[in-house]
N, C-alpha and C positions, 0 to 999 in steps of 0.2 A: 963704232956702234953698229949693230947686228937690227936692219928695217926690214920691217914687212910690208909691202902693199899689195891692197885686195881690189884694186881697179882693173879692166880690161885693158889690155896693154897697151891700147891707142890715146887711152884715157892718162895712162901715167909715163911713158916712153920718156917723158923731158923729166921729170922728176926722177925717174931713176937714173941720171944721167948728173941730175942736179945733185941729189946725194950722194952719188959715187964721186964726183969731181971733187966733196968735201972730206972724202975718205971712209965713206962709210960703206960696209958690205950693206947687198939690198938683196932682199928675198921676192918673189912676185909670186902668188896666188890670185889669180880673178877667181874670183866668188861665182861673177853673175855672165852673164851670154845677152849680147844686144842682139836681136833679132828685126828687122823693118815689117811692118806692117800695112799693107797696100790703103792706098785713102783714095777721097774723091778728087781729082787732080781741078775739077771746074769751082771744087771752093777757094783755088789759088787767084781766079778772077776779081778784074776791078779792086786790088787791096790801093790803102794809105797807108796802112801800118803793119809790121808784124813782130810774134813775141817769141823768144827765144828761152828756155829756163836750162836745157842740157845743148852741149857740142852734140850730141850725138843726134837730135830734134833738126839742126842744120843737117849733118850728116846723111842722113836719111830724107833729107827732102828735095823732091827735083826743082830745082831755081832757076831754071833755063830761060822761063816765062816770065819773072818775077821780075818785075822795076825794080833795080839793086840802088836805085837813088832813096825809096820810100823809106819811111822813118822804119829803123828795127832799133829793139829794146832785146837786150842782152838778160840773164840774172849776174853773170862774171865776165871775166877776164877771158877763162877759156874759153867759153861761150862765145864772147865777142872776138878771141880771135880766128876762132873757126867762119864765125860770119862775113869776117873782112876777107877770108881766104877764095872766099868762094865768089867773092866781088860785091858784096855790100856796103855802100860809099856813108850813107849816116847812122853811125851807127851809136847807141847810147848804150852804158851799160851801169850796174847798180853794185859791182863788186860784191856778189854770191848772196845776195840775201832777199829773198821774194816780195817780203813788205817794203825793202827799200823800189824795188823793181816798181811795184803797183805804184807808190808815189812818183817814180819820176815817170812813169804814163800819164796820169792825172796831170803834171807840171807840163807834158811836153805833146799831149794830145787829145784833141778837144774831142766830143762825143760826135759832136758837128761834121768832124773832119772827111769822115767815112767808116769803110770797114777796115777792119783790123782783126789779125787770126793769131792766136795760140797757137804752135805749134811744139808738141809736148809726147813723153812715152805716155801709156799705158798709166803708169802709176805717178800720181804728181803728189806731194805731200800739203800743197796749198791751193784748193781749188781758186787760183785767178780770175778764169774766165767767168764764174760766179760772180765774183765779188765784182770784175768792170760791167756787167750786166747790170747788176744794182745800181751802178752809177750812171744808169743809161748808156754805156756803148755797144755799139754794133760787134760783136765777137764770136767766133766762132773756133772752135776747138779741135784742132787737127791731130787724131792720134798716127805717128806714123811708125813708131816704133814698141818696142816691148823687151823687157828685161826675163832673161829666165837665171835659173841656179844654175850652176857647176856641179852637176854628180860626179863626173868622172876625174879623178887625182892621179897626178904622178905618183905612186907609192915610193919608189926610190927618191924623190922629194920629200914627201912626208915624212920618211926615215933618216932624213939627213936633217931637216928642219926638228926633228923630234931629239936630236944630238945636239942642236948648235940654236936655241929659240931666240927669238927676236930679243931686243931691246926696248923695241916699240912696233908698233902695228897700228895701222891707221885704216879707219872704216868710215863709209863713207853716206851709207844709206840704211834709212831700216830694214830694207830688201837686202843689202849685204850681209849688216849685222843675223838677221836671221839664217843667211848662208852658211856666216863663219860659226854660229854657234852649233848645225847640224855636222861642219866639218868638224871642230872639235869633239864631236860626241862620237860622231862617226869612225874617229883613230884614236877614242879612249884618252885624249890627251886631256882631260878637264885640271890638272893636277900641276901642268906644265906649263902654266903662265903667272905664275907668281912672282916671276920675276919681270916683266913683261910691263911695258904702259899702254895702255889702251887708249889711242887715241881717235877721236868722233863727231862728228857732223851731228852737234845737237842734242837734247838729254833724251829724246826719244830712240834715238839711235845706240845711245849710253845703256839706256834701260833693256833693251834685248839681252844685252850680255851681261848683266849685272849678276847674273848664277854663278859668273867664273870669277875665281880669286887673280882679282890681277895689283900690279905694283900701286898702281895710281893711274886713273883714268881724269881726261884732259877733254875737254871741246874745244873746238875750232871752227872756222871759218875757211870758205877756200881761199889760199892763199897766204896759212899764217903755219903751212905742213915746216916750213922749215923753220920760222919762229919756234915752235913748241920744242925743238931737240933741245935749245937752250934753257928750258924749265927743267929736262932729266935732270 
C-alpha cells in the first residue's frame, strides 16, 4: 500500500518507519512549517501546573527553569512523550482528545492549587484556557509557536506522486487540510484522487476537502493511523 503523510518530518519520522517495517511504501509531504515564536519567559514563574496539547508547545519551550516534578497534562501520547524526554517526571496524559484533557485537569487539579499555563501554537482548535477560567483557575496562555503553509514543492515529487498516488493520505489539522487542498489545485491534480482514502483528524478537518472526489474518507484519532489501513 502506497501512504501519504502531510506532517513535518519531526512530527511523523516513527511512523514512517512504522509503516515501512509493515511493507508499505510511504510518500512525505509537510503541508505546514513550525516556526517559534518568542514569549514572556517571567510567565514561566511560580507554576503548579502546566498544559501541553502539541509536542511541538514542549519543543519550543525553554524548561531549564521549570519544576520538572509539577503536574503536566498532556492531550496524547506524542505529547507526553516529548515531555518525559525533556525531563518531566508527572506526567498525565488524555490520549489525543482536548475534552478528555480538560477532565482529567478538573480530576487532578484544584483551582486552589496555584497557577497553571497553557502552553500552545498560535492556532488551538479548543479554546482551554477559557473554558478552565470559567471554572475559576488561574491560567494563562503561552503562545510560543506558529504554524505556516508550505508554498514551495519538490516538482520532480509532484511528478512522480502524480504517476504512482497514494492509497491513503492522512491529514491532520484544518490548517493542513487547507494546505493540501491549495496543493492540489495548485498541480491541477483535483481529478487524481479517486482512488485515494482520505484520512482525518475530525469532521471539521474532513470538510475542507470535501470538493475532492476521494475513495472513502475515514476519522481518526491520534494513535488509531495504523488501525485504519485495516478498514481499506
Amino acid at each position: 500500500m502506497h501512504i501519504l503523510l502531510t506532517r513535518p518530518f519531526e512530527d511523523c519520522s516513527e511512523m514512517i518507519l512504522k509503516f515501512q517495517s509493515l511493507g508499505n511504501e510511504v510518500s512525505h509531504l509537510p503541508l505546514l512549517r513550525i516556526d517559534k515564536v518568542n514569549y514572556d519567559e517571567t510567565d514561566l514563574l511560580s507554576l503548579k501546573g502546566i498544559i501541553f496539547t502539541s509536542a511541538n508547545a514542549v519543543k519550543f519551550l525553554d524548561v531549564k527553569k521549570i519544576d520538572k516534578n509539577l503536574l503536566c497534562f498532556c492531550v496524547g501520547n506524542a505529547t507526553e512523550k516529548k515531555a518525559r524526554a525533556v525531563g518531566f517526571q508527572n506526567v498525565i496524559s488524555a490520549e489525543g482528545n482536548v475534552e478528555n484533557l480538560k477532565e482529567l485537569i478538573l480530576q487532578n487539579f484544584d483551582q486552589k492549587d496555584g497557577k497553571i499555563i497553557y502552553v500552545s501554537g498560535e492556532i488551538i482548535s479548543v479554546d482551554l484556557d477559557q473554558q478552565l477560567l470559567k471554572e475559576g483557575y488561574n491560567i494563562k496562555r503561552i503562545i510560543n509557536y506558529r504554524t505556516n503553509h508550505n508554498v514551495n514543492f519538490n516538482d520532480k515529487f509532484v511528478k512522480q506522486l502524480k504517476l504512482n498516488m497514494p492509497d491513503a493520505v492522512y491529514v491532520y489539522s484544518q490548517n493542513s487540510a487547507l494546505s493540501f487542498l491549495k496543493f492540489i489545485k495548485l498541480y491541477q491534480s483535483e481529478s487524481l484522487w479517486m482512488n485515494t482514502n482520505l484520512m482525518c483528524i475530525g469532521e471539521k478537518t474532513s470538510a475542507i476537502l470535501n470538493e475532492i472526489k476521494w475513495k472513502k474518507i475515514f476519522l481518526f484519532n491520534p494513535g488509531e493511523e495504523e488501525f485504519l489501513l485495516y478498514k481499506i
